[in-house]
C-alpha positions as CSV (number, residue, x, y, z in Angstrom):
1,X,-48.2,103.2,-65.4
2,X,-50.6,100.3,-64.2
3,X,-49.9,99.9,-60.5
4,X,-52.1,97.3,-59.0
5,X,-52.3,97.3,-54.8
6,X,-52.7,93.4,-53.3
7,X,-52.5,91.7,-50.2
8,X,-52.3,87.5,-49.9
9,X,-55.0,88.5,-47.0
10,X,-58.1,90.9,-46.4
11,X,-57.7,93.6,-43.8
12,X,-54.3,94.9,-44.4
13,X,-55.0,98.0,-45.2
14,X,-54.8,98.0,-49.5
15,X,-57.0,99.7,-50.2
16,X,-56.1,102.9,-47.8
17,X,-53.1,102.6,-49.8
18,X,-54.5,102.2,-53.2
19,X,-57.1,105.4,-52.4
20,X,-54.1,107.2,-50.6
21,X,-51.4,106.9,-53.5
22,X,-54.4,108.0,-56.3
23,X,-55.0,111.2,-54.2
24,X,-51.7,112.1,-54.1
25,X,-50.9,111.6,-57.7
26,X,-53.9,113.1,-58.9
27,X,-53.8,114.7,-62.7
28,X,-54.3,112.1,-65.3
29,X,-55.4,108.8,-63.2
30,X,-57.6,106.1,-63.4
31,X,-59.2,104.1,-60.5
32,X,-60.4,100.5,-60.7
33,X,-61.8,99.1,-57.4
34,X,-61.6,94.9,-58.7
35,X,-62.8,94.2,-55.4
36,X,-66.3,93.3,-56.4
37,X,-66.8,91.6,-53.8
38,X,-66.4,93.7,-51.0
39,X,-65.8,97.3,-53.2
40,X,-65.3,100.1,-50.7
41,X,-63.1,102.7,-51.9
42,X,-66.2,104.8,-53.0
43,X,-66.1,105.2,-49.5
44,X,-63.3,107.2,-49.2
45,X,-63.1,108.9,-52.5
46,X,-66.6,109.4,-52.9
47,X,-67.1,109.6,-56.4
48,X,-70.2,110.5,-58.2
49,X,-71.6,107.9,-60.3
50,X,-72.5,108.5,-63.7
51,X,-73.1,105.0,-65.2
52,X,-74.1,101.9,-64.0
53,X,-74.4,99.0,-66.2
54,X,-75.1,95.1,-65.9
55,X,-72.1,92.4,-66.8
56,X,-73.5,89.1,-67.5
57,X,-72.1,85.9,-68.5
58,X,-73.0,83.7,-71.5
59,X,-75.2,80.9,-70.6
60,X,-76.7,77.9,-72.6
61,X,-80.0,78.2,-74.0
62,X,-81.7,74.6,-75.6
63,X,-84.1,74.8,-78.3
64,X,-86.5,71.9,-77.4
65,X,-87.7,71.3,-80.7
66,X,-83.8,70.9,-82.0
67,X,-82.4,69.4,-79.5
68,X,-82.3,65.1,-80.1
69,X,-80.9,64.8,-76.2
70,X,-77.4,62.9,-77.6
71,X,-75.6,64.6,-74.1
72,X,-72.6,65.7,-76.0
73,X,-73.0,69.2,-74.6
74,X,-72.9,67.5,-71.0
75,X,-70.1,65.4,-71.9
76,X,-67.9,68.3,-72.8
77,X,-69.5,70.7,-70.0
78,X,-66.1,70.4,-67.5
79,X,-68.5,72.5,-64.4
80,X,-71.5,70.0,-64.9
81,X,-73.6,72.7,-65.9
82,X,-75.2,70.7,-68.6
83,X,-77.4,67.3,-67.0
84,X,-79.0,64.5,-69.6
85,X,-82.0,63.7,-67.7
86,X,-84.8,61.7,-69.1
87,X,-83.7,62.1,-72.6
88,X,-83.9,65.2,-72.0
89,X,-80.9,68.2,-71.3
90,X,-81.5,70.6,-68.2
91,X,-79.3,73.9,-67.9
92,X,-77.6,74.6,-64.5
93,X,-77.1,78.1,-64.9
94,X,-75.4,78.8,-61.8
95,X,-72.8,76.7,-62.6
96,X,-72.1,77.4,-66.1
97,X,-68.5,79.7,-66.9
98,X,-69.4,80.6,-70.1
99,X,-67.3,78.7,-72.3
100,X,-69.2,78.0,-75.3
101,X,-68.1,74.8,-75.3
102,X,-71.4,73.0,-75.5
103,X,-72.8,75.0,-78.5
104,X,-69.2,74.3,-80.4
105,X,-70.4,70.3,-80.3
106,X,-74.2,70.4,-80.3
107,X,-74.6,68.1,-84.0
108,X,-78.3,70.0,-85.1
109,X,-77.4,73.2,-83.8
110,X,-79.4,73.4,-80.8
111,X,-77.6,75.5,-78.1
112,X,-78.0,79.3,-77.9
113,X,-75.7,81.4,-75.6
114,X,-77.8,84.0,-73.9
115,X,-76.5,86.6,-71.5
116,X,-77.3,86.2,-67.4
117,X,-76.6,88.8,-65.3
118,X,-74.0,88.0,-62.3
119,X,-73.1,91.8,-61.7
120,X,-72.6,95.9,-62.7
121,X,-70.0,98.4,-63.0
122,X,-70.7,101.5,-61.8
123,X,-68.2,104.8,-63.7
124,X,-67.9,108.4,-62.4
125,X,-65.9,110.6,-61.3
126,X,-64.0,111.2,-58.2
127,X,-62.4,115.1,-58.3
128,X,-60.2,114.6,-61.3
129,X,-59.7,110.9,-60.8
130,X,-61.9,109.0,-63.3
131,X,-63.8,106.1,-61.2
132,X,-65.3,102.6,-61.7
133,X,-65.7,99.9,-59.5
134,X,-67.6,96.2,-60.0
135,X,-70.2,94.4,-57.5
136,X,-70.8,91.0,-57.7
137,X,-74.6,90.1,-57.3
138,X,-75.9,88.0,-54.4
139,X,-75.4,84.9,-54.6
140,X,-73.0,84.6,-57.8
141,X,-69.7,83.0,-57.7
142,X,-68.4,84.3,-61.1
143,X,-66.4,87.5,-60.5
144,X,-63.3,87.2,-62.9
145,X,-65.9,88.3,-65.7
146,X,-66.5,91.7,-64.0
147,X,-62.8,92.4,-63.5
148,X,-62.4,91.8,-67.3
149,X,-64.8,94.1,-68.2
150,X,-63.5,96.3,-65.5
151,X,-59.9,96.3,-66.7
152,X,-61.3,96.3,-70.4
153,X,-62.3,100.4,-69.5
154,X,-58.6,101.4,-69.7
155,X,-58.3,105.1,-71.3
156,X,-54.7,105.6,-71.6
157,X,-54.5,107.5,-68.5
158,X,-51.0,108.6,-67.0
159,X,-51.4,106.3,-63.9
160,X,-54.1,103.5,-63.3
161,X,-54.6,102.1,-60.0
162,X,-55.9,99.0,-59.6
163,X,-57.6,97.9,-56.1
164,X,-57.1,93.9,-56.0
165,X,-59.3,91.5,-54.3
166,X,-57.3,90.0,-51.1
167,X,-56.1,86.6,-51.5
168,X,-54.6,85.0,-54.4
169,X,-57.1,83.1,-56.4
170,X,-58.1,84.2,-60.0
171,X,-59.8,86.9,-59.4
172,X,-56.4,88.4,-57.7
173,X,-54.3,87.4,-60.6
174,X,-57.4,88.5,-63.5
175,X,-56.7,92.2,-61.7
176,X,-53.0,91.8,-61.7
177,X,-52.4,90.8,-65.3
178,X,-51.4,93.3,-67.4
179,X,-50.0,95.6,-64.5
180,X,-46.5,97.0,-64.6
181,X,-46.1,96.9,-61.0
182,X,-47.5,95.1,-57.7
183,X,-47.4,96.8,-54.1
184,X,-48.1,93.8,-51.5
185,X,-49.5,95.4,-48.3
186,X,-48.7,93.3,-45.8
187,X,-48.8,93.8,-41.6
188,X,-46.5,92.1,-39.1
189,X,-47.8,89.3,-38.0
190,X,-47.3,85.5,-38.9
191,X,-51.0,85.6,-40.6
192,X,-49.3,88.6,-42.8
193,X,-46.3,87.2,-43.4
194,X,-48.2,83.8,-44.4
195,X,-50.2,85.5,-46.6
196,X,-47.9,87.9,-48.2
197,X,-45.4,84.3,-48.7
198,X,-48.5,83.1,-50.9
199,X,-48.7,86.5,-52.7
200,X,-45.0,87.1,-53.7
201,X,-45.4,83.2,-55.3
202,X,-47.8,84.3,-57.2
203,X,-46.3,87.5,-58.4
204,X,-42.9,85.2,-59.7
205,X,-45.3,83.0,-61.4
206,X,-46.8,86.2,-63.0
207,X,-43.5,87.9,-63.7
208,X,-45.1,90.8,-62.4
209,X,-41.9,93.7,-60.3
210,X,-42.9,94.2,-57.4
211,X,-42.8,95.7,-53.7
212,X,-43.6,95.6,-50.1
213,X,-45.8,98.3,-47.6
214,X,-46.0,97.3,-44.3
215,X,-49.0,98.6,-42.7
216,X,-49.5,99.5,-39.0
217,X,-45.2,99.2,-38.3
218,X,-44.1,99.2,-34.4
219,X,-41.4,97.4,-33.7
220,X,-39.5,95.2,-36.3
221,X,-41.3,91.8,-36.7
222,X,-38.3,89.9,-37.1
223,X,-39.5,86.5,-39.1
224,X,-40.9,89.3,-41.7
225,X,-37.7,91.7,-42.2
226,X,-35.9,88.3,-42.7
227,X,-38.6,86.7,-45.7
228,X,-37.5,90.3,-47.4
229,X,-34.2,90.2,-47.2
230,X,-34.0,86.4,-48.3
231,X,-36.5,87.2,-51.1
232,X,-34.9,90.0,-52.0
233,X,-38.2,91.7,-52.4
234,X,-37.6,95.4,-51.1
235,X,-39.8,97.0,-48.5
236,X,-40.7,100.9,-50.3
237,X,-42.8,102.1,-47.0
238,X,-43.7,101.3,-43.9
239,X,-47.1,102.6,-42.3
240,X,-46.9,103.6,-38.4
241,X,-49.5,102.1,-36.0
242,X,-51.2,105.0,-35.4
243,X,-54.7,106.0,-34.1
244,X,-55.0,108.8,-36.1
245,X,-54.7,106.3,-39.1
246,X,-57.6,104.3,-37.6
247,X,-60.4,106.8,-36.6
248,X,-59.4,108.6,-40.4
249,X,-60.4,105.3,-41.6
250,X,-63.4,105.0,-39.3
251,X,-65.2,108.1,-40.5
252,X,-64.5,107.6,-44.2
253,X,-61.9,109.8,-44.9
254,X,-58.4,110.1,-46.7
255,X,-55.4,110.1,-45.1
256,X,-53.6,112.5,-47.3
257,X,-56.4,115.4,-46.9
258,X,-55.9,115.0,-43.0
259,X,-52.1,113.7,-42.4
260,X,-50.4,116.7,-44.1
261,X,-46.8,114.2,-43.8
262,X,-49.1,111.1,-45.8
263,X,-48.7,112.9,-49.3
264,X,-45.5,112.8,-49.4
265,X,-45.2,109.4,-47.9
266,X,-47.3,108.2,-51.1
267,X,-45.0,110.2,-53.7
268,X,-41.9,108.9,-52.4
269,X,-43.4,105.4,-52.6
270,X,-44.8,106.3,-56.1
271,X,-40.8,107.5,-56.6
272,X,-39.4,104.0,-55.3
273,X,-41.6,102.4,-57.7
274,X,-40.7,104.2,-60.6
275,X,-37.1,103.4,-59.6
């Protein structure tokens, strides 16, 4: 089963769930922390890294003595990362996706795609879990290209869990393609309940099953028991507001190795999914 762990909004407490519910599986599971731009669940599972490995994108490359300056490859170039200038065609690297587009309709054959770094991947292990996580590099804006390749490591393990970016732009829905399931973590308050709103539209567009964890649960918040009832989307657990939770979380360590009652919290949510 691919079970991927989002959240229309940072700070909700995902990925204490994601890290939580892989511990107490355990056995034949797979980890993929797609949050490459703010990866911390070696944090918590503390993994030893084995391999770490650049991702780059392809970029345009102009052979000078080729190239007759006609500025089809800027014409087609949708991100503007292709500029005639002077009769004359300048690269903006930083802007380019990678399509290939403008070495399809160079007419003398004068665009090379060469490979620029944007980020890595690092793989290890974590126990018996197996572990990789992306980083996006300073200052790059590309990170659906490091999920990919992230996603791409699948070994045809038992479980994979899948760590989502918050939010629900394309690097959110690049992690949650392909997944059998979706837990939204949500919290409740009206910037949760906002948030997880944007989320659950996203998961109908996708077609993607899924469920609802409410972290730090007091008392019922009223406006957000009523959007799951009405959506019919059902709530699997809800996660007390407790300290203990919080200073775990401050000192880096795992709820289920500390909270003897959290390990079975995360089977039976396992159990619901399954359902």
């Amino acid at each position: 089963m691919k079970l991927a762990v989002a959240s229309g909004k940072g700070g909700t407490g995902k990925t204490t769930v994601a890290v939580n519910l892989a511990l107490a599986i355990g056995g034949d599971l797979q980890f993929l922390d797609c949050d490459v731009e703010g990866a911390n669940a070696h944090i918590f599972l503390k993994p030893r890294i084995e391999t770490i490995r650049p991702v780059g994108v392809p970029v345009p490359l102009i052979d000078a003595g080729r190239c007759i300056a006609c500025g089809k490859c800027a014409e087609t170039c949708r991100f503007n990362a292709l500029v005639r200038i002077k009769k004359r065609i300048k690269v903006l690297p930083n802007l380019c996706h990678g399509c290939s587009g403008c070495q399809l309709v160079c007419p003398n054959g004068a665009v090379t795609m060469v490979s620029r770094r944007v980020g890595s991947i690092s793989q290890g292990m974590a126990g018996g879990i197996s572990f990789a996580s992306g980083e996006l590099d300073v200052g790059e804006a590309l990170s659906v290209p490091i999920i990919r390749e992230l996603k791409a490591l699948d070994g045809g393990h038992a479980h994979t869990i899948i760590d989502c970016p918050p939010g629900t732009s394309c690097p959110v829905v690049e992690s949650i393609h392909g997944s059998d399931y979706c837990l939204m973590v949500t919290e409740p308050t009206p910037f949760g309940l906002h948030d997880l709103k944007l989320m659950a539209k996203v998961l109908g567009k996708m077609e993607v099953p899924s469920g609802i964890v409410i972290n730090r649960a007091r008392e019922p918040y009223e406006p957000l028991e009523a959007f799951c009832r009405e959506s019919g989307i059902p709530v699997l657990l809800r996660i007390p507001f407790d300290r203990r939770i919080a200073e775990l979380y401050s000192h880096g360590e795992t709820l289920v190795d500390h909270i003897p009652e959290f390990k079975k919290m995360m089977l039976d949510l396992l159990e619901e999914v399954r359902r």
